[in-house]
PDB file of N, CA, C and O in Angstrom:
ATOM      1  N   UNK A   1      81.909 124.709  84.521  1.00  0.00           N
ATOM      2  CA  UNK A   1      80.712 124.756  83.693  1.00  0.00           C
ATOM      3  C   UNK A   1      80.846 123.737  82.557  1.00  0.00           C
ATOM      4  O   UNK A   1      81.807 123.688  81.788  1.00  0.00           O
ATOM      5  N   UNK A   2      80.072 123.151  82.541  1.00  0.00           N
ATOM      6  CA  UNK A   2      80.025 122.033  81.227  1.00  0.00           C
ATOM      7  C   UNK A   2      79.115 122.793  79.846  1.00  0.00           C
ATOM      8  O   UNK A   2      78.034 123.373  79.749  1.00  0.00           O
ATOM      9  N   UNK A   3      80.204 122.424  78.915  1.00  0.00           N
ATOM     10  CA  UNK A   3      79.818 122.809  77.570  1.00  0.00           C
ATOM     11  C   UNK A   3      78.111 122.004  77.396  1.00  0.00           C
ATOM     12  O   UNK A   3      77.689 121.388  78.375  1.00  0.00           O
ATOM     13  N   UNK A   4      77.411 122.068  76.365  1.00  0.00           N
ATOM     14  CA  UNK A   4      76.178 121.922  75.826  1.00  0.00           C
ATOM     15  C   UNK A   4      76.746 121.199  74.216  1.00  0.00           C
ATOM     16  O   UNK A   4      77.365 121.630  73.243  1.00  0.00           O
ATOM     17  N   UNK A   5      76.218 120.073  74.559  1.00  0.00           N
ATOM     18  CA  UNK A   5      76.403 119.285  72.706  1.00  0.00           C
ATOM     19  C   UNK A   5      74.523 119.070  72.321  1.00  0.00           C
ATOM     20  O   UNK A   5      73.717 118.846  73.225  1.00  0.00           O
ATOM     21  N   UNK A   6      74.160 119.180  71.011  1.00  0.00           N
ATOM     22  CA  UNK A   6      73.040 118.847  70.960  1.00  0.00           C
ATOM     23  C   UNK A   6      73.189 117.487  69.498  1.00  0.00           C
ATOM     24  O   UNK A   6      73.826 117.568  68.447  1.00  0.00           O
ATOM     25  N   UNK A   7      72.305 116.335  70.041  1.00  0.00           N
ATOM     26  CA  UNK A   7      72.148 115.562  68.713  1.00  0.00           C
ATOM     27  C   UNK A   7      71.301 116.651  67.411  1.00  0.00           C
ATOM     28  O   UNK A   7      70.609 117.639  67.655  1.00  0.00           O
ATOM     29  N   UNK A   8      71.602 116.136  66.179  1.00  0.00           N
ATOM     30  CA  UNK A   8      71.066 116.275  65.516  1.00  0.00           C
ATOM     31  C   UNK A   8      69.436 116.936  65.498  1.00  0.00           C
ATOM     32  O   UNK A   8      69.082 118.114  65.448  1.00  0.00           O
ATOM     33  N   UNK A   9      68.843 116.017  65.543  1.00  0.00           N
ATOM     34  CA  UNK A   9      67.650 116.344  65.888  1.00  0.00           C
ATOM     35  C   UNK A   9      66.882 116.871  66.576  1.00  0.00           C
ATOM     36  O   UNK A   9      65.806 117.302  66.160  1.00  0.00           O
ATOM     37  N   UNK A  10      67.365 116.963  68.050  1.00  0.00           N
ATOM     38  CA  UNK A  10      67.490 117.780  68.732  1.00  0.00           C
ATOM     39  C   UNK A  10      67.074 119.153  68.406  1.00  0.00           C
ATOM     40  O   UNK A  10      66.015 119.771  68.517  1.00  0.00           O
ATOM     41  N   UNK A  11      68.824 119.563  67.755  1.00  0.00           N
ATOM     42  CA  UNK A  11      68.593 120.748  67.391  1.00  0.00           C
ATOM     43  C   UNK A  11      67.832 121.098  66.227  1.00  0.00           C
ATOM     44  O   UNK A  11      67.394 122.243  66.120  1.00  0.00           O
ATOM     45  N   UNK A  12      67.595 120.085  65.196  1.00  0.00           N
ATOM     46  CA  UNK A  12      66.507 120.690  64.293  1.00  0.00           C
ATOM     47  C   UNK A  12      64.742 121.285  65.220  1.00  0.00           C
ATOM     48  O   UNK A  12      64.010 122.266  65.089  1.00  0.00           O
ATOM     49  N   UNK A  13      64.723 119.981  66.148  1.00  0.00           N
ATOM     50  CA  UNK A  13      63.378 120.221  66.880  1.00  0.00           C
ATOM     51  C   UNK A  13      63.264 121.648  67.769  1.00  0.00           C
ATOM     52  O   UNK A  13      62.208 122.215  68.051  1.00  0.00           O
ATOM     53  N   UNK A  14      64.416 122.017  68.083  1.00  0.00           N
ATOM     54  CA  UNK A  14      64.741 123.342  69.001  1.00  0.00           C
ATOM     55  C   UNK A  14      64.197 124.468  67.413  1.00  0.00           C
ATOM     56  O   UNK A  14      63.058 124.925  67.324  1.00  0.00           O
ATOM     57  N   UNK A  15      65.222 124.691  66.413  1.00  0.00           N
ATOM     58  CA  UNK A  15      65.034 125.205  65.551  1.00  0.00           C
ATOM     59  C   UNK A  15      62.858 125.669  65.062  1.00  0.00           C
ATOM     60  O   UNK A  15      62.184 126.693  64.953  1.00  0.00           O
ATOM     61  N   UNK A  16      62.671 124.469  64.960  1.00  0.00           N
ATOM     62  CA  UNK A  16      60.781 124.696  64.587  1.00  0.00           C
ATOM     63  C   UNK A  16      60.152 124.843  65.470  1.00  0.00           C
ATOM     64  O   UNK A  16      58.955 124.930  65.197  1.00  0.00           O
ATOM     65  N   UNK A  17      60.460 124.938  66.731  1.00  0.00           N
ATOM     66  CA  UNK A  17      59.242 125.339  67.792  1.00  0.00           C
ATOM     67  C   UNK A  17      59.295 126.396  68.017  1.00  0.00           C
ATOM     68  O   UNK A  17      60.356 127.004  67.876  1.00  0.00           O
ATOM     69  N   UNK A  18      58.436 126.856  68.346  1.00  0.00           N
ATOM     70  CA  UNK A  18      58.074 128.493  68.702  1.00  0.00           C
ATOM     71  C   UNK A  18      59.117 128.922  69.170  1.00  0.00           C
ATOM     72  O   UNK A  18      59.478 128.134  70.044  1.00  0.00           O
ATOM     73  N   UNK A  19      60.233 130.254  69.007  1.00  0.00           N
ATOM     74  CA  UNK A  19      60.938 130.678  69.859  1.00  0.00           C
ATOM     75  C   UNK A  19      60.903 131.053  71.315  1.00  0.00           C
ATOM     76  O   UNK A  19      61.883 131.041  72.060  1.00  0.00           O
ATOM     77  N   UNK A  20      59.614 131.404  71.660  1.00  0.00           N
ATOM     78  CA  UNK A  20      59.681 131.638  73.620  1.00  0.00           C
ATOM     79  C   UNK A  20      60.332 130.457  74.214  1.00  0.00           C
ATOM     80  O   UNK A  20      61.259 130.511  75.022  1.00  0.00           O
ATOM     81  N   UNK A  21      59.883 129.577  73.838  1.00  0.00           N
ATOM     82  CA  UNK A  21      60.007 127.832  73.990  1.00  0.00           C
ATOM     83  C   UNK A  21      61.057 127.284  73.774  1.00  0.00           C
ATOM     84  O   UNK A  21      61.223 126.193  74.320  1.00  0.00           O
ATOM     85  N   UNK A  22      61.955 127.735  73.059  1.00  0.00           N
ATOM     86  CA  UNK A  22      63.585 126.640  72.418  1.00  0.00           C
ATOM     87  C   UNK A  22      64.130 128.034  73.549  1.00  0.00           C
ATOM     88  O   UNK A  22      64.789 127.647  74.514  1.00  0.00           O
ATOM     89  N   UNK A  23      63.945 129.164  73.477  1.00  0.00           N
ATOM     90  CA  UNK A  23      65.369 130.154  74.429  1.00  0.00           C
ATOM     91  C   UNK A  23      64.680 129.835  75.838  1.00  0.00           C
ATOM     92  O   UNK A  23      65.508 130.078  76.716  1.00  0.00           O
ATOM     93  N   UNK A  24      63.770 129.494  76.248  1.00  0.00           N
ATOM     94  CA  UNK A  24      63.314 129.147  77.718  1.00  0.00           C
ATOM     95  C   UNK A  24      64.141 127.347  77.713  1.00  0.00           C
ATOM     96  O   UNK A  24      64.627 126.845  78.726  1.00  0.00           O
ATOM     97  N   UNK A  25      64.117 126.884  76.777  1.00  0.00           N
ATOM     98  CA  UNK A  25      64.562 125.438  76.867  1.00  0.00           C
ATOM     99  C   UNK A  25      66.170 125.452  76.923  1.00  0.00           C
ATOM    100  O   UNK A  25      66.828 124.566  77.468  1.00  0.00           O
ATOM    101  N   UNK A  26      66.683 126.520  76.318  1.00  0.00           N
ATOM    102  CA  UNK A  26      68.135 126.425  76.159  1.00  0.00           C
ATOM    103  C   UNK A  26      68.390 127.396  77.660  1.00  0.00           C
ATOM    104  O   UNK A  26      69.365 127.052  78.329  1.00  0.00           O
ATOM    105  N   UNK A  27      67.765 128.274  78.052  1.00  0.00           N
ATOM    106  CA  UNK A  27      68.545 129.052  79.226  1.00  0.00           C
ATOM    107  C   UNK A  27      68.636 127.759  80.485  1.00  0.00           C
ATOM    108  O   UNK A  27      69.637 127.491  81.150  1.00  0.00           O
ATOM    109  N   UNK A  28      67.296 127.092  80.563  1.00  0.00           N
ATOM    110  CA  UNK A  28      67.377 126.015  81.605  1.00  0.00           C
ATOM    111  C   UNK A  28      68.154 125.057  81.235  1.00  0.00           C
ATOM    112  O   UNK A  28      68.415 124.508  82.305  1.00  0.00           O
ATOM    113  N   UNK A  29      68.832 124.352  80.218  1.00  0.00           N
ATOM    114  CA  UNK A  29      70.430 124.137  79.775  1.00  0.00           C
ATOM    115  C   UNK A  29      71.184 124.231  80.590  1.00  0.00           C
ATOM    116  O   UNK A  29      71.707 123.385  81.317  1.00  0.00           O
ATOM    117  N   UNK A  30      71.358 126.030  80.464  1.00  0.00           N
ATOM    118  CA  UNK A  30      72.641 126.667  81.031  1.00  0.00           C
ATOM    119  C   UNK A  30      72.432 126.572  82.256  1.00  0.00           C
ATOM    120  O   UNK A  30      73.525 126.370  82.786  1.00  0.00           O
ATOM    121  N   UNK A  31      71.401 126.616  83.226  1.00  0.00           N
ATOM    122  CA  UNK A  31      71.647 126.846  84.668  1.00  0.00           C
ATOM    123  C   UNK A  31      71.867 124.796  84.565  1.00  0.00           C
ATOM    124  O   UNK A  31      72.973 124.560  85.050  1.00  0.00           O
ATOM    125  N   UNK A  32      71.637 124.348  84.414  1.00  0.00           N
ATOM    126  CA  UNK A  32      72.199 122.996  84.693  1.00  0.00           C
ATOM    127  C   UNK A  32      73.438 122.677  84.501  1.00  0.00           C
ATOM    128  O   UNK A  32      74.153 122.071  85.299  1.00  0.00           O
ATOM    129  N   UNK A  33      73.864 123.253  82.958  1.00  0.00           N
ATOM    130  CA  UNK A  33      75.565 122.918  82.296  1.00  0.00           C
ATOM    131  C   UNK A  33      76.091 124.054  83.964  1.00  0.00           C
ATOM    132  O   UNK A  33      77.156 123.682  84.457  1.00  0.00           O
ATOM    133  N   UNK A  34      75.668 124.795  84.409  1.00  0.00           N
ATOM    134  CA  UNK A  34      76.562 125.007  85.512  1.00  0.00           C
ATOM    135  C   UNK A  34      76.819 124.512  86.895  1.00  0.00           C
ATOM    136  O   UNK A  34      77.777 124.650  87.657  1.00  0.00           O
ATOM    137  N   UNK A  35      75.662 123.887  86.991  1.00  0.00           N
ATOM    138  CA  UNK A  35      75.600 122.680  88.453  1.00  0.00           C
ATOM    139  C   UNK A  35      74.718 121.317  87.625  1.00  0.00           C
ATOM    140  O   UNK A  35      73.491 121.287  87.525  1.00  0.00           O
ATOM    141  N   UNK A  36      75.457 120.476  87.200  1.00  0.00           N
ATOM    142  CA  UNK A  36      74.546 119.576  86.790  1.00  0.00           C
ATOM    143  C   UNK A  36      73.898 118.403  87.753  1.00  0.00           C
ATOM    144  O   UNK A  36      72.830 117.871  87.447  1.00  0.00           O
ATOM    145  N   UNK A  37      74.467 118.122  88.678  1.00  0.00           N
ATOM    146  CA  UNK A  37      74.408 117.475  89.917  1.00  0.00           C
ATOM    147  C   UNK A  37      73.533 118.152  90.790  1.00  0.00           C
ATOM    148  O   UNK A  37      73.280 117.483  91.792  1.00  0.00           O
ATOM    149  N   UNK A  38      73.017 119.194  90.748  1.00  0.00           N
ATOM    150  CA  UNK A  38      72.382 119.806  92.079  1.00  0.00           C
ATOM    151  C   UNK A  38      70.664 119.851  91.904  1.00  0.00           C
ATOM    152  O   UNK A  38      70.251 119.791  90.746  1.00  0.00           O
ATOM    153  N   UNK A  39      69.866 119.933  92.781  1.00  0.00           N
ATOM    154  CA  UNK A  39      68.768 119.818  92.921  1.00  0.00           C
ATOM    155  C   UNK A  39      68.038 120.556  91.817  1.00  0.00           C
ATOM    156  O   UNK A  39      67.595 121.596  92.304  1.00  0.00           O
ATOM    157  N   UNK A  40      67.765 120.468  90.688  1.00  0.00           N
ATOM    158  CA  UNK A  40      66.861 121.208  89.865  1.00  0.00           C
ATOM    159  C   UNK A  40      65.385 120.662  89.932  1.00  0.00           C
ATOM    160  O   UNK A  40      65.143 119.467  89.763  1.00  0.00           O
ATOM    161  N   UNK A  41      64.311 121.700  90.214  1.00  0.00           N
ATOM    162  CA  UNK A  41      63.264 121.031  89.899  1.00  0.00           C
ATOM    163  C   UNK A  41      62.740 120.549  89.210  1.00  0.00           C
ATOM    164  O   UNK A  41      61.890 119.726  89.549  1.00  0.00           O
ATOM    165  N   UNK A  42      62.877 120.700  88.514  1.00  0.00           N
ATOM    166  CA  UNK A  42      61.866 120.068  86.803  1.00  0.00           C
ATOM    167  C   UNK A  42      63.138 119.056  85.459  1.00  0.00           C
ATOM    168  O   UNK A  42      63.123 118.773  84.261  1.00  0.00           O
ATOM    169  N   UNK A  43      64.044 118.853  86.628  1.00  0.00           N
ATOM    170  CA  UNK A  43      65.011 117.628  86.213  1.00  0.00           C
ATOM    171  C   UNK A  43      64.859 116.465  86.760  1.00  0.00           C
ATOM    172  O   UNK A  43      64.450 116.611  87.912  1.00  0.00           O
ATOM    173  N   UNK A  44      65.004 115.313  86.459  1.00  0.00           N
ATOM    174  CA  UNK A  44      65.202 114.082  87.080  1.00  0.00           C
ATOM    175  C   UNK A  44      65.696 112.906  86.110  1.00  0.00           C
ATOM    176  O   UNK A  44      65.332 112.673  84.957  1.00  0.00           O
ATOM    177  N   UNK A  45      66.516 112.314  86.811  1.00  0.00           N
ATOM    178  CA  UNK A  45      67.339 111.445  86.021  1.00  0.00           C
ATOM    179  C   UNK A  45      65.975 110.235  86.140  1.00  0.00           C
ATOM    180  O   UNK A  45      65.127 109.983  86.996  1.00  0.00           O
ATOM    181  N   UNK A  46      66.304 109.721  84.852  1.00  0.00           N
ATOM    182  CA  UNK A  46      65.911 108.660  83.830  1.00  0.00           C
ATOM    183  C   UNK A  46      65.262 107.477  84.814  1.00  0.00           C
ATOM    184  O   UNK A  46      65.932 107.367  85.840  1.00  0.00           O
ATOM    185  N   UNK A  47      64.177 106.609  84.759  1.00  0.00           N
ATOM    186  CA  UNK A  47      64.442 105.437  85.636  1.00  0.00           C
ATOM    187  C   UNK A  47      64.659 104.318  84.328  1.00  0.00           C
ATOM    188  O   UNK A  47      64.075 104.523  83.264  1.00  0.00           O
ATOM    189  N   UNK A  48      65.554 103.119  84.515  1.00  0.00           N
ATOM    190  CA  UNK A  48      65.491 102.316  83.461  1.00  0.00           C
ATOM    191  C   UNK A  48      65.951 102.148  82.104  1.00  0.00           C
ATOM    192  O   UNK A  48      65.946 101.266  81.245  1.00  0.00           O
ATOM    193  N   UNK A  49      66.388 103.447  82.259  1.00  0.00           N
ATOM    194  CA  UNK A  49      67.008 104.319  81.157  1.00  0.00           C
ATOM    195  C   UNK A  49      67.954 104.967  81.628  1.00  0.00           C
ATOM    196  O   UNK A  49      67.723 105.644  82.630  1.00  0.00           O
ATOM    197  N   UNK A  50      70.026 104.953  80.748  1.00  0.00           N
ATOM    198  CA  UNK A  50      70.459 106.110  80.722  1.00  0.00           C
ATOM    199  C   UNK A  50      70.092 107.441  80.671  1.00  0.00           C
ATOM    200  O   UNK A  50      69.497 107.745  79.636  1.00  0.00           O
ATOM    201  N   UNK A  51      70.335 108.682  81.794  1.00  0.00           N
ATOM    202  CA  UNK A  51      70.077 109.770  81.074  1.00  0.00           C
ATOM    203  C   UNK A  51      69.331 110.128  82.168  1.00  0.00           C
ATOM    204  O   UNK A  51      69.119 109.495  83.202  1.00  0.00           O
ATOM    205  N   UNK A  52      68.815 111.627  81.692  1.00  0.00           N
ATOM    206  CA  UNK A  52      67.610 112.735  82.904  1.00  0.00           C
ATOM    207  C   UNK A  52      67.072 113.009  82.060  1.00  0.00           C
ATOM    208  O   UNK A  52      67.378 112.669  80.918  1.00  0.00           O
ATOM    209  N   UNK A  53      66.159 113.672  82.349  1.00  0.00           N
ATOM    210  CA  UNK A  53      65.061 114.456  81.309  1.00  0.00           C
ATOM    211  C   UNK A  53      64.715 115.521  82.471  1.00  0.00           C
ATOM    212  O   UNK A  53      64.771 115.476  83.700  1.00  0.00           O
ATOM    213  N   UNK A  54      64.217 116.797  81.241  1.00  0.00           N
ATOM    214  CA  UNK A  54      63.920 117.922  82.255  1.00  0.00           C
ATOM    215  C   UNK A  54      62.692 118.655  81.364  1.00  0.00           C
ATOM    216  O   UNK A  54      62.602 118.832  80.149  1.00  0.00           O
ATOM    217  N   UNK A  55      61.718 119.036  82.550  1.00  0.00           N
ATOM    218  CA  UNK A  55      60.111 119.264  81.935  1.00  0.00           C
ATOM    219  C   UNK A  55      60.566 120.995  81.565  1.00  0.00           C
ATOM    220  O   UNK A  55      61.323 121.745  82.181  1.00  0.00           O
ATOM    221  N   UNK A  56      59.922 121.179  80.562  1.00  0.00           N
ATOM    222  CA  UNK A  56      59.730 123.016  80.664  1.00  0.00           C
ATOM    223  C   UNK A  56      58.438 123.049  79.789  1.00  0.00           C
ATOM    224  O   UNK A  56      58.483 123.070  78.559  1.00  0.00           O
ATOM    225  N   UNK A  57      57.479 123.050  80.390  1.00  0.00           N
ATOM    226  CA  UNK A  57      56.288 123.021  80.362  1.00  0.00           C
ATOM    227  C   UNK A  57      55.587 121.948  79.671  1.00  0.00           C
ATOM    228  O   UNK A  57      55.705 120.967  80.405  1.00  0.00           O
ATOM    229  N   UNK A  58      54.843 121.594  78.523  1.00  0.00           N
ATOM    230  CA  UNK A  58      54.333 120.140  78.091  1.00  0.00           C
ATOM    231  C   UNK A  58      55.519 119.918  77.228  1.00  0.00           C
ATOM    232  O   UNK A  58      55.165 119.168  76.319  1.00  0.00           O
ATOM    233  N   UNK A  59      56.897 120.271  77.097  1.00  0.00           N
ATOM    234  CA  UNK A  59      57.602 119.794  76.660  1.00  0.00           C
ATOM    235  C   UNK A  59      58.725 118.680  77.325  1.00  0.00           C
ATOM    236  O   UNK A  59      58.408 118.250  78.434  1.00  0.00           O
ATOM    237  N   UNK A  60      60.046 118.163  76.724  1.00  0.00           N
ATOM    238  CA  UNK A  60      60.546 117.619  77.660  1.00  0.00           C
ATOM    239  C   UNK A  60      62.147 117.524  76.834  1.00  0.00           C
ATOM    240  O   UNK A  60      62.349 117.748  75.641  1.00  0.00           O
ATOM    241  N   UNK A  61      62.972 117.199  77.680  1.00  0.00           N
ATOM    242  CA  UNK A  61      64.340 117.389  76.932  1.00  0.00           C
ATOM    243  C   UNK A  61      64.718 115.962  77.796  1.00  0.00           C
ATOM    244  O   UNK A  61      64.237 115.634  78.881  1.00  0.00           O
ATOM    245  N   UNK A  62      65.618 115.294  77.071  1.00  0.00           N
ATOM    246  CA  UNK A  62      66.217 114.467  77.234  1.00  0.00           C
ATOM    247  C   UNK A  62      67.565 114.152  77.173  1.00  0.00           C
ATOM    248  O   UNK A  62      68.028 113.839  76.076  1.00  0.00           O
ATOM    249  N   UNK A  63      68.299 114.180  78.176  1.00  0.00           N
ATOM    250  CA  UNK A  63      70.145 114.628  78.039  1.00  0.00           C
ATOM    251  C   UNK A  63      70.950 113.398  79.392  1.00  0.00           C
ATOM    252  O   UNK A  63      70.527 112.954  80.460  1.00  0.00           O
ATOM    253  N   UNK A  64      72.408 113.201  78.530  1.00  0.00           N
ATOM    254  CA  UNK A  64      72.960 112.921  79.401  1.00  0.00           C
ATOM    255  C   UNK A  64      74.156 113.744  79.491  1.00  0.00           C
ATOM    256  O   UNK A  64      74.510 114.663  78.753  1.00  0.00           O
ATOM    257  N   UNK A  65      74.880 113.116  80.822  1.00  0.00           N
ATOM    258  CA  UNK A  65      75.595 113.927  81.525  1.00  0.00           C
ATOM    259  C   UNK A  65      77.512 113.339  81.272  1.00  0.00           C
ATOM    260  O   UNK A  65      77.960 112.352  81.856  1.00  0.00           O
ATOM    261  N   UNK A  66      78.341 114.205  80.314  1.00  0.00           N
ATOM    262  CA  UNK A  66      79.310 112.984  80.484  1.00  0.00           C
ATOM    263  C   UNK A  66      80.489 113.891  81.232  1.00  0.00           C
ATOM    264  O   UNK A  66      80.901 114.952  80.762  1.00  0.00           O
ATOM    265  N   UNK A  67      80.827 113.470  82.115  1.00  0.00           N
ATOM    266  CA  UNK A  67      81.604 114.023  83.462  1.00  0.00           C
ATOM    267  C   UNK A  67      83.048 113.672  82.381  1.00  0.00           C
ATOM    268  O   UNK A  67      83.748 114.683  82.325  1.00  0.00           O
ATOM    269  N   UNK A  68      83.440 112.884  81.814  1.00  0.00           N
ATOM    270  CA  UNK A  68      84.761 112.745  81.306  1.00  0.00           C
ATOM    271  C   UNK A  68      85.410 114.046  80.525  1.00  0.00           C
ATOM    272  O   UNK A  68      86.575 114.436  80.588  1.00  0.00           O
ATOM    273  N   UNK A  69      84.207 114.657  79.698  1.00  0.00           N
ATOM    274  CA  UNK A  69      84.593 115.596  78.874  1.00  0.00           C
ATOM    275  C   UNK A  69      83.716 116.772  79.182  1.00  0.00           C
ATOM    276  O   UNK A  69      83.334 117.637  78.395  1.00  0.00           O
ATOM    277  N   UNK A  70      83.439 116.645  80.583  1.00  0.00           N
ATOM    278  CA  UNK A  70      82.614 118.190  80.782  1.00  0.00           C
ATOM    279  C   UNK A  70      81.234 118.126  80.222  1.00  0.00           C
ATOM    280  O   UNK A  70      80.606 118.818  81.023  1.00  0.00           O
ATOM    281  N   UNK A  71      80.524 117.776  79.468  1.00  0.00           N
ATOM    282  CA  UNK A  71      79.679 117.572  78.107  1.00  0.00           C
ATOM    283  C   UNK A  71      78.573 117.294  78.666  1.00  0.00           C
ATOM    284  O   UNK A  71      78.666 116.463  79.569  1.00  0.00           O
ATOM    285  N   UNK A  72      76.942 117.934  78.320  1.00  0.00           N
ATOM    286  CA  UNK A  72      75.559 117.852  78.349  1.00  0.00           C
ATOM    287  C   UNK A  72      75.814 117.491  76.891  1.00  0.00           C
ATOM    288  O   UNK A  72      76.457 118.131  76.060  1.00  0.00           O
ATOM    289  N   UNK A  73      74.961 115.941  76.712  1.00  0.00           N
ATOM    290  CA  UNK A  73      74.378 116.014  75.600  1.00  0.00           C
ATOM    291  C   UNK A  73      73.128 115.948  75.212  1.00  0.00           C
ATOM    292  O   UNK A  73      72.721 114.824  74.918  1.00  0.00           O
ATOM    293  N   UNK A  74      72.149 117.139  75.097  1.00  0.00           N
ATOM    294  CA  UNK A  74      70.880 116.751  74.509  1.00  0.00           C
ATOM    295  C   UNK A  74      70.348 116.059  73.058  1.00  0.00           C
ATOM    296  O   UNK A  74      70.345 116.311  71.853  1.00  0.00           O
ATOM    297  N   UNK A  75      69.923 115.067  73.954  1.00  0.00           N
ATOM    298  CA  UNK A  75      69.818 113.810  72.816  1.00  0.00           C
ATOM    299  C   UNK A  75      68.151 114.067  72.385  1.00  0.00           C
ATOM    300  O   UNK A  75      67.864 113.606  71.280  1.00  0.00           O
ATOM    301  N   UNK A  76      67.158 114.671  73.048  1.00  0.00           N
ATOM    302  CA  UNK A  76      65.742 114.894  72.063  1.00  0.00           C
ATOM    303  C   UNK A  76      65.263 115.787  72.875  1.00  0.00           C
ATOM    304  O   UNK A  76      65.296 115.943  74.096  1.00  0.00           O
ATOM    305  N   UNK A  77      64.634 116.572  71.646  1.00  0.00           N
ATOM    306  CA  UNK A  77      63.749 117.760  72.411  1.00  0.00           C
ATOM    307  C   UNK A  77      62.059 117.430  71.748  1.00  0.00           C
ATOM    308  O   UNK A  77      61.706 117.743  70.611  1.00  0.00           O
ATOM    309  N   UNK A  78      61.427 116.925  72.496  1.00  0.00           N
ATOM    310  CA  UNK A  78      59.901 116.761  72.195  1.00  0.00           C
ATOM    311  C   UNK A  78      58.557 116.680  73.225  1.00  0.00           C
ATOM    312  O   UNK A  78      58.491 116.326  74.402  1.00  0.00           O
ATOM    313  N   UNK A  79      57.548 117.140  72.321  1.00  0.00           N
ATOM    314  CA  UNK A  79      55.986 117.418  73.179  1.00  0.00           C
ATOM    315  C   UNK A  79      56.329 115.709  74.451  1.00  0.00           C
ATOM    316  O   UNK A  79      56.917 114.647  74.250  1.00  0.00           O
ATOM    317  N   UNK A  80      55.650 116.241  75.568  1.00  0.00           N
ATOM    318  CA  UNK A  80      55.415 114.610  76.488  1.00  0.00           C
ATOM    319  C   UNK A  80      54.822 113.767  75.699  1.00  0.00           C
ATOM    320  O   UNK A  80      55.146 112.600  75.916  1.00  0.00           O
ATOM    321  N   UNK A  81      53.804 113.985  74.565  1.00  0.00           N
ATOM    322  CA  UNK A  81      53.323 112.547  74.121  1.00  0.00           C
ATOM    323  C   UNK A  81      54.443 111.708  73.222  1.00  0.00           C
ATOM    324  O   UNK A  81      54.366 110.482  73.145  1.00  0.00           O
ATOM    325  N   UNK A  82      55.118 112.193  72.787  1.00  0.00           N
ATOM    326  CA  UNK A  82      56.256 111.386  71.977  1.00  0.00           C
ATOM    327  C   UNK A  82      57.868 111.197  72.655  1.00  0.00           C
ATOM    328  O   UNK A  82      58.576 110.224  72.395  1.00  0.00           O
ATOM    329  N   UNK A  83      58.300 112.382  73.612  1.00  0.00           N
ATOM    330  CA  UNK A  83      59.237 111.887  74.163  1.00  0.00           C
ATOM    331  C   UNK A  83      60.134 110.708  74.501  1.00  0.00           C
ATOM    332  O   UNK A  83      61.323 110.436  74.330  1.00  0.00           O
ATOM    333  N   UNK A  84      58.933 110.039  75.128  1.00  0.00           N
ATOM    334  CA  UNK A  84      59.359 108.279  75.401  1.00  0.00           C
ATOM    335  C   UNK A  84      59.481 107.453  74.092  1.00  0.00           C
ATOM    336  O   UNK A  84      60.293 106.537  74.226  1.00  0.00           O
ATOM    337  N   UNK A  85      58.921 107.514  72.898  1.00  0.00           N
ATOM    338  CA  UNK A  85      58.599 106.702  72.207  1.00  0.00           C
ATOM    339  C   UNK A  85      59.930 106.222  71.207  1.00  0.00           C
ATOM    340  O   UNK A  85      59.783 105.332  70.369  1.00  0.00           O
TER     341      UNK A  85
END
């Protein structure tokens, strides 16, 4: 199982959104930090870009994967209109 690191901001953005929404965003985390490689639906790695991103509803998380140290790092948690930006 791979540990969970969050940037900064990240976790402030987890912190102000509605709670249904940051513990639905963090449980789908955990089923990944335990197979991060395996078919998730609403994951897909990055095109053009380091990294995956994974939808949980009009939101979107943005993480990479570092196999050296076990480690998810979610690097931004934001609405689809700003995600990319």
């Amino acid at each position: 199982m791979y540990k969970i690191s969050y940037f900064k901001e990240a976790e402030k953005t987890l912190q102000r959104m509605p709670r249904n929404i940051a513990k639905l965003i963090r449980e789908k985390l955990k089923v990944i930090a335990a197979s991060p490689y395996a078919d998730h639906p609403n994951a897909t790695k990055l095109q053009g870009r380091e990294g995956y991103r994974l939808r949980v509803g009009d939101w979107r998380v943005i993480y990479k994967i570092k196999n050296e140290q076990l480690v998810i790092i979610v690097m931004k948690v934001a609405s689809r209109g700003e995600v990319y930006r």
